[in-house]
C-alpha positions in Angstrom: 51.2 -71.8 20.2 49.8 -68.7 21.2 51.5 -65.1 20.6 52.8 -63.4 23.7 53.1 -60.2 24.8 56.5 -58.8 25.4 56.8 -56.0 28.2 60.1 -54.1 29.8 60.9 -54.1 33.4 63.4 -54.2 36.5 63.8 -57.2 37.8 66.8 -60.2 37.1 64.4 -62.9 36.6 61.3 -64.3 36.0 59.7 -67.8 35.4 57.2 -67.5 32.5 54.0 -70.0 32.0 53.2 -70.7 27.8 51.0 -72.4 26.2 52.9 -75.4 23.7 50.4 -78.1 22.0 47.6 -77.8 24.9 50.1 -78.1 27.8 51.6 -75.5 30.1 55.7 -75.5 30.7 57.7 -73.5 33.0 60.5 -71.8 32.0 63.4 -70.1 33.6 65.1 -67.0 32.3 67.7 -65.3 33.9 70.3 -62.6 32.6 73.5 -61.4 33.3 75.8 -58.6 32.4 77.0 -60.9 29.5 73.7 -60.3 28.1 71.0 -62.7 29.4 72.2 -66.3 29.3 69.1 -68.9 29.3 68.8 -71.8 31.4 65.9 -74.3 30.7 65.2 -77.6 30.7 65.3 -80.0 27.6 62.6 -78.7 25.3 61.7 -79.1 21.4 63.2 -77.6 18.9 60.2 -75.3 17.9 60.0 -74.3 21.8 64.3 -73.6 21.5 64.0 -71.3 18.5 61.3 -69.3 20.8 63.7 -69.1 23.7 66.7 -68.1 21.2 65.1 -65.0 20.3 63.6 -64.2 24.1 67.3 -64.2 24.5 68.0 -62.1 21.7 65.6 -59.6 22.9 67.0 -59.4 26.3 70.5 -58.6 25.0 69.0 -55.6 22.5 67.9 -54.4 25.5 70.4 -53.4 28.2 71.3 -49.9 29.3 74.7 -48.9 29.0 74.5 -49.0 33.4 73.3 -53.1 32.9 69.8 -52.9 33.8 68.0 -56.1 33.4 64.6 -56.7 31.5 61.9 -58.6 31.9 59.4 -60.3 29.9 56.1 -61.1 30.5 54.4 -63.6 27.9 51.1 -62.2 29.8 48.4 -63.4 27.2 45.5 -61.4 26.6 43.2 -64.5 26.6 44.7 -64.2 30.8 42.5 -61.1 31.6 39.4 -61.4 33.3 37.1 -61.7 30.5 33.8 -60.1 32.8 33.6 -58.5 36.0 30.6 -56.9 38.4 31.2 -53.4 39.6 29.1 -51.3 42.3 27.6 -48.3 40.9 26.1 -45.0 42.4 22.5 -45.5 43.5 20.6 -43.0 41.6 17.9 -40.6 43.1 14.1 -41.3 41.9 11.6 -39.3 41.5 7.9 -40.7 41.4 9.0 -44.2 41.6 9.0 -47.6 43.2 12.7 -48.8 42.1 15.3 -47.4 40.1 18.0 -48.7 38.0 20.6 -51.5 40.1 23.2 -50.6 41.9 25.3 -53.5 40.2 26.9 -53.6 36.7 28.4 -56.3 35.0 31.5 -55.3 32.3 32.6 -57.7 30.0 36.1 -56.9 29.2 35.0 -56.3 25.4 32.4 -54.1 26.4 35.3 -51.9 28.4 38.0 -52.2 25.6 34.7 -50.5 23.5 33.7 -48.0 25.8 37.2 -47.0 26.2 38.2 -46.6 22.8 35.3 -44.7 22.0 35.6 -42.5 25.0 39.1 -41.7 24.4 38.4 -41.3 20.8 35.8 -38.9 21.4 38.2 -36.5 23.7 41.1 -36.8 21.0 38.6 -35.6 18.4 37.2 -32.8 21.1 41.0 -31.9 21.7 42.1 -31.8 17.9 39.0 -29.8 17.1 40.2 -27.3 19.7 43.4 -27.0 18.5 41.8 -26.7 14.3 40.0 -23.2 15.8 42.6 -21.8 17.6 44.1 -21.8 14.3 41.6 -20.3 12.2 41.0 -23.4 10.4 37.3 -24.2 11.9 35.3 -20.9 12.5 31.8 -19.9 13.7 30.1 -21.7 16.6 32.1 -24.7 18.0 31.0 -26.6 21.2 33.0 -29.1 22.7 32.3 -32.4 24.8 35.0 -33.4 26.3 34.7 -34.1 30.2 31.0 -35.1 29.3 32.0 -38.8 27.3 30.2 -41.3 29.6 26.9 -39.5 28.9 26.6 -40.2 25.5 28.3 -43.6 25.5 26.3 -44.8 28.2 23.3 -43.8 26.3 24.4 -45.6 23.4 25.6 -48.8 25.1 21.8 -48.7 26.7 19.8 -48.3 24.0 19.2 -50.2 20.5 21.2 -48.5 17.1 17.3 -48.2 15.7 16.3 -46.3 18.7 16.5 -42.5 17.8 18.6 -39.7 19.2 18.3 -35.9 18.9 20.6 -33.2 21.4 21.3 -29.8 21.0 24.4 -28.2 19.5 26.9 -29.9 21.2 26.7 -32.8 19.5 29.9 -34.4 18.3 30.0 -37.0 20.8 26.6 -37.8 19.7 27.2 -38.0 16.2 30.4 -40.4 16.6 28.6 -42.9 19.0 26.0 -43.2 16.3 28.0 -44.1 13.8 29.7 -41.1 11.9 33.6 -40.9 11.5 35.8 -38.9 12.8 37.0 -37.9 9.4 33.1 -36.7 8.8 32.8 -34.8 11.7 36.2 -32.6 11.5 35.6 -32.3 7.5 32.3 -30.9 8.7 33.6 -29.0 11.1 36.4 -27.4 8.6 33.6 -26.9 5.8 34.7 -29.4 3.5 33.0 -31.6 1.0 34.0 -34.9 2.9 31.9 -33.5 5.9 28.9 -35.2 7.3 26.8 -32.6 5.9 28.6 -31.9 2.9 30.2 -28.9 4.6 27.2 -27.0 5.2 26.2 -27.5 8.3 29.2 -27.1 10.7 29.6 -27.7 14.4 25.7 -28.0 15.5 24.3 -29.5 12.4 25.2 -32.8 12.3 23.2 -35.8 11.1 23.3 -39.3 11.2 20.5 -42.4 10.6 18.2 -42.4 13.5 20.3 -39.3 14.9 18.5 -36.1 14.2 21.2 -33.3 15.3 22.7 -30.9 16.4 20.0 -28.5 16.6 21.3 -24.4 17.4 17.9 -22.7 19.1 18.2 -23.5 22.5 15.5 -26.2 23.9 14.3 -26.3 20.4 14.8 -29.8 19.7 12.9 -30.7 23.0 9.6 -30.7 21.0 11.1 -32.0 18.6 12.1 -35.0 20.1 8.4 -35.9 21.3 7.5 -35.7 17.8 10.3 -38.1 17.3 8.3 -40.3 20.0 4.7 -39.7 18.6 6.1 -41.2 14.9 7.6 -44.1 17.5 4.2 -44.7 19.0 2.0 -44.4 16.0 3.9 -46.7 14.0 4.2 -49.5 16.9 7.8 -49.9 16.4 8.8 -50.3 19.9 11.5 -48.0 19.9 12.1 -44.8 22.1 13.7 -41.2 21.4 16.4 -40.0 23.6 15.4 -36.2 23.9 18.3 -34.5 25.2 19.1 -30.7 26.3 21.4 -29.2 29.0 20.8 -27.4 32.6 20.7 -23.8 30.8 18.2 -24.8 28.3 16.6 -26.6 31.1 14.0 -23.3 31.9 12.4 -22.7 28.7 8.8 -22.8 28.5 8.8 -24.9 25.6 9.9 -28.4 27.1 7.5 -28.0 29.6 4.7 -28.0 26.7 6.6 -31.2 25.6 6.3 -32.1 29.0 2.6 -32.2 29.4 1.9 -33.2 25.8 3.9 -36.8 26.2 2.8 -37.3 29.3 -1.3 -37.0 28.1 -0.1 -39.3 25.2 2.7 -41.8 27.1 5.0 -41.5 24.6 8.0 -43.5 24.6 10.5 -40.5 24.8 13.0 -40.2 27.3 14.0 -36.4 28.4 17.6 -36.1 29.3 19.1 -33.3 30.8 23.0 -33.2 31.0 23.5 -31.3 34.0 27.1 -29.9 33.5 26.9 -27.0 36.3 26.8 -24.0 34.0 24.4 -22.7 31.6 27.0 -20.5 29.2 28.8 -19.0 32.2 25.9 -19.1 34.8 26.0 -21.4 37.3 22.9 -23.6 38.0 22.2 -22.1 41.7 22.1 -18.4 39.9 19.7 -19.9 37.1 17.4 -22.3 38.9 15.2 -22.0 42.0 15.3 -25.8 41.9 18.2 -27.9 40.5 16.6 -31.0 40.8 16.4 -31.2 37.5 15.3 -34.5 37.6 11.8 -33.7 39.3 10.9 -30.9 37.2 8.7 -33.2 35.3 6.5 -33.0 38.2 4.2 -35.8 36.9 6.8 -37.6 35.0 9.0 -39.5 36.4 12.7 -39.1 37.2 16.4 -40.0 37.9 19.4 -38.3 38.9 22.4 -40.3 37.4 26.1 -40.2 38.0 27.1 -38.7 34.4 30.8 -39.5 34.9 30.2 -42.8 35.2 29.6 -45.0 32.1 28.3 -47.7 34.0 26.1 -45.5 35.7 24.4 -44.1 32.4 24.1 -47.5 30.7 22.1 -49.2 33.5 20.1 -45.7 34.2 19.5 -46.3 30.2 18.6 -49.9 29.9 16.0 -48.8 32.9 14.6 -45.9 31.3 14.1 -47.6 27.9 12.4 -50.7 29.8 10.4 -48.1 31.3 9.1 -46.5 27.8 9.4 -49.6 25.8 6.6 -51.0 28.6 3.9 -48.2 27.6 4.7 -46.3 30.8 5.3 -42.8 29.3 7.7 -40.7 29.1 10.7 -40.5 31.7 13.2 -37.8 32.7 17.0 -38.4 33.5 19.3 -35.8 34.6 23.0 -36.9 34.3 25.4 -34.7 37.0 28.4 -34.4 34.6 31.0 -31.5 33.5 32.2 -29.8 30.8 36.2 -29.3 30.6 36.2 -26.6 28.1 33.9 -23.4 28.2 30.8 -22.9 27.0 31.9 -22.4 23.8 35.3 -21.5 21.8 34.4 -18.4 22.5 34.5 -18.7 26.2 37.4 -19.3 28.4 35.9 -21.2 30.8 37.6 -19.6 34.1 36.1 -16.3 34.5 33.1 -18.2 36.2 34.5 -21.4 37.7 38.4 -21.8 39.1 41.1 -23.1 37.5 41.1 -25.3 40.6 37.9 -26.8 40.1 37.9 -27.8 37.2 41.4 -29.6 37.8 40.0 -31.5 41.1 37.3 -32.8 38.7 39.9 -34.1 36.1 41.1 -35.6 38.8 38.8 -37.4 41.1 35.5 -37.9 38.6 37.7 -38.0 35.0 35.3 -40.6 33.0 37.7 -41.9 31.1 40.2 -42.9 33.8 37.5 -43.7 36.2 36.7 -46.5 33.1 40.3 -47.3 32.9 41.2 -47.9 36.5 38.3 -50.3 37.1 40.1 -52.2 33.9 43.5 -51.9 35.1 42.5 -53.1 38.9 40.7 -56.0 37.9 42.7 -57.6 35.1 40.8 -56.8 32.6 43.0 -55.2 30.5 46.5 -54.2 30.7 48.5 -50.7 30.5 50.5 -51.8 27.2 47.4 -52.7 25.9 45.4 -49.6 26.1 48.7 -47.8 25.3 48.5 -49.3 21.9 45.1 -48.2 21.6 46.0 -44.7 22.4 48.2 -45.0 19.8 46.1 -46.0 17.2 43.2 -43.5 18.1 46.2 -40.8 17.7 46.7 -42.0 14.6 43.4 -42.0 13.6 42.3 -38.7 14.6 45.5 -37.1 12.9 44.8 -39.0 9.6 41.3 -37.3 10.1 42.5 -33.9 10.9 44.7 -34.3 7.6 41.8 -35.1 5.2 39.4 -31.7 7.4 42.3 -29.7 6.1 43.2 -31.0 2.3 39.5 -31.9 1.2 38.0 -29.1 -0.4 35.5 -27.2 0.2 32.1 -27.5 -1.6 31.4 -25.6 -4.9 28.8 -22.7 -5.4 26.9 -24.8 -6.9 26.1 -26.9 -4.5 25.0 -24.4 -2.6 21.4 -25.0 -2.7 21.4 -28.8 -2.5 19.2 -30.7 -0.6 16.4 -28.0 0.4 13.7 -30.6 -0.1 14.2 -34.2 0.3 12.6 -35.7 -2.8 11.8 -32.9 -5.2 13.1 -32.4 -9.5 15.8 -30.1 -9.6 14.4 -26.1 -9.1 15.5 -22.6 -9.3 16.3 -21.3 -6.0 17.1 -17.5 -6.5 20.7 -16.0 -5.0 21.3 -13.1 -3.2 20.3 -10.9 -6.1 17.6 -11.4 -8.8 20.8 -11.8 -11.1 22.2 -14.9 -9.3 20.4 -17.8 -10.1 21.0 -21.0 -8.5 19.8 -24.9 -8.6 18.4 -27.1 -6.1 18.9 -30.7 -6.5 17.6 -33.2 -4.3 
């Protein structure tokens, strides 16, 4: 017999389907003010001691004013295990087709997407709520409203593919595989942190994942270096290059532009279009905001940000596109940003209070994902209830360990300066202070 999923409600009865030794019964419940008296047919004794405590339950759980329960013995094997969505068509720049306009969603797949989505704005949330206590300091840029970018990417692109953002990057370094604990003991300057403590909200690292980088546009170039080493050693994999609308005007990707176009590297640029470079909007910044065309020669895609759907099948495209020996192709995801630029930054002295609500609530990511779920019995509220519950859990657990951990030691300071050298000297502050590196 398969478990079943017990659920409160308003109604006096109910006839419930289960599953007993490959055979579906029907069953009658119905309850009273004595406290839910059970009416069924003849059944086995196994199937009797199930319906003893159904009835159990529905006495434990009258209001003092009699109001009846329900229960549903939904199963989760019920849901609709894959559905096909419509998506946004996406704008193209310099080409023939661009990615479909159908998605297919497997209900694991959402479940996935969802958790880690959810996860990700906890984390964002709790990291907030660390600086406003003094507990993280410095530089601290935070992703939440901007989720379905970087799990899109992920969900559209191979784990030995190769990533590399600027300094917002803690979505990015969750969806490639670093805890939560890692990233808020990184964030807090501990020992447990991804980087040992030492390289705080924009230096962040990960396999394949190459930061959290704090010069603005800086790891542009970077990232077609990342897609040189891809080409030259015929690996078949691609670099997701990504920088934001502000960064978006520096002279510097358009050398990395040029320079992967002449060579056809398999990089793909990404620009997270989130309206507002610090606290200028992208009409004051930009004589064009197509961002998506300012490859010229390259090219391009504007993609529904907010949409997960939307940046996994722009993804699959784009990496089909490099993977093919194409060259290099440009996305520009149209998302938003819920806090401000920074901690430092309020967020409402450029933008209403107003606006950003009507985006919470028409284009949220996160309950965009969960209506589709919801609407097409793919998963159900209790369900994703208990996941929220966990992922609280979770993220306070990791919180906890950010703020107990402690911190690194003086002397390892200097650790890690070269990558594969014997331990050296590396001199302090003062000729007096003397300090070792070890690799």
């Amino acid at each position: 017999m398969e478990p079943h999923k017990m659920a409160a409600g308003g109604v006096t009865s109910q006839t419930s389907m289960t599953r007993f030794h490959g055979q579906r019964r029907s069953v009658g419940f119905r309850s009273g003010r004595s406290g839910g008296a059970v009416s069924a047919s003849p059944v086995p004794s196994s199937m009797q001691n199930m319906l003893t405590i159904i009835t159990n339950v529905l006495r434990g759980n009258f209001g003092k004013n009699g109001a009846r329960v329900v229960v549903s013995t939904r199963n989760y094997a019920d849901h609709t295990p894959q559905a096909t969505f419509d998506i946004k068509s996406c704008e193209t720049h310099r080409l023939d087709a661009g990615p479909p306009v159908k998605a297919v969603l497997t209900r694991q797949e959402g479940l996935q997407y969802y958790r880690t989505m959810q996860t990700m704005r906890r984390m964002e949330l709790k990291a907030d709520q660390l600086y406003k206590q003094k507990i993280i300091r410095g530089f601290c840029h935070l992703y939440d409203g901007q989720e379905a970018c970087a799990v899109g990417i992920e969900a559209g692109i191979n784990p030995t593919d190769h990533v590399i953002t600027a300094y917002r990057a803690h979505g990015y370094t969750f969806t490639r595989g670093v805890s939560v604990k890692e990233i808020l003991a990184e964030l807090t300057g501990r020992r447990g942190g991804v980087a040992k403590g030492k390289g705080g909200s924009m230096h962040m690292y990960a396999k394949h994942f190459y930061g959290g980088n704090g010069i603005v546009g800086a790891q542009v170039p970077l990232g077609a270096g990342v897609a040189l080493a891809c080409q030259y050693q015929g690996n078949n994999q691609v670099c997701i290059t990504l920088y934001g609308d502000g960064a978006a005007n520096q002279g510097q990707i358009f050398e990395s532009f040029n320079m992967a176009s002449l060579w056809k590297l398999p990089c793909i640029f990404i620009c997270e279009n989130n309206k507002y470079g610090m606290g200028t909007s992208v009409e004051r910044a930009s004589a064009s905001t197509e961002y998506y065309k300012r490859g010229d020669f390259i090219p391009g895609i504007r993609v529904d940000g907010m949409d997960v759907l939307c940046v996994r099948e722009a993804t699959k495209f784009a990496a089909e596109y490099c993977r093919s020996g194409k060259g290099p192709i440009l996305m520009e995801l149209q998302t938003y940003r819920y806090h401000g630029h920074s901690m430092s930054d309020p967020g409402v002295s450029y933008r209403t209070r107003e606006e950003i609500q009507e985006v919470r609530s028409k284009s949220d990511p996160i309950s965009m994902l969960k209506e589709r779920m919801l609407s097409n019995n793919m998963a159900s509220v209790e369900e994703l209830k208990e996941m929220d519950v966990e992922i609280r859990k979770e993220i306070e657990d990791a919180a906890q360990f950010a703020t107990s951990d402690p911190e690194p030691p003086l002397e390892e300071l200097c650790n890690h300066i070269f990558y594969n050298e014997p331990p050296m000297e590396v001199r302090g502050t003062n000729p007096w202070i003397k300090l070792k590196s070890v690799s």
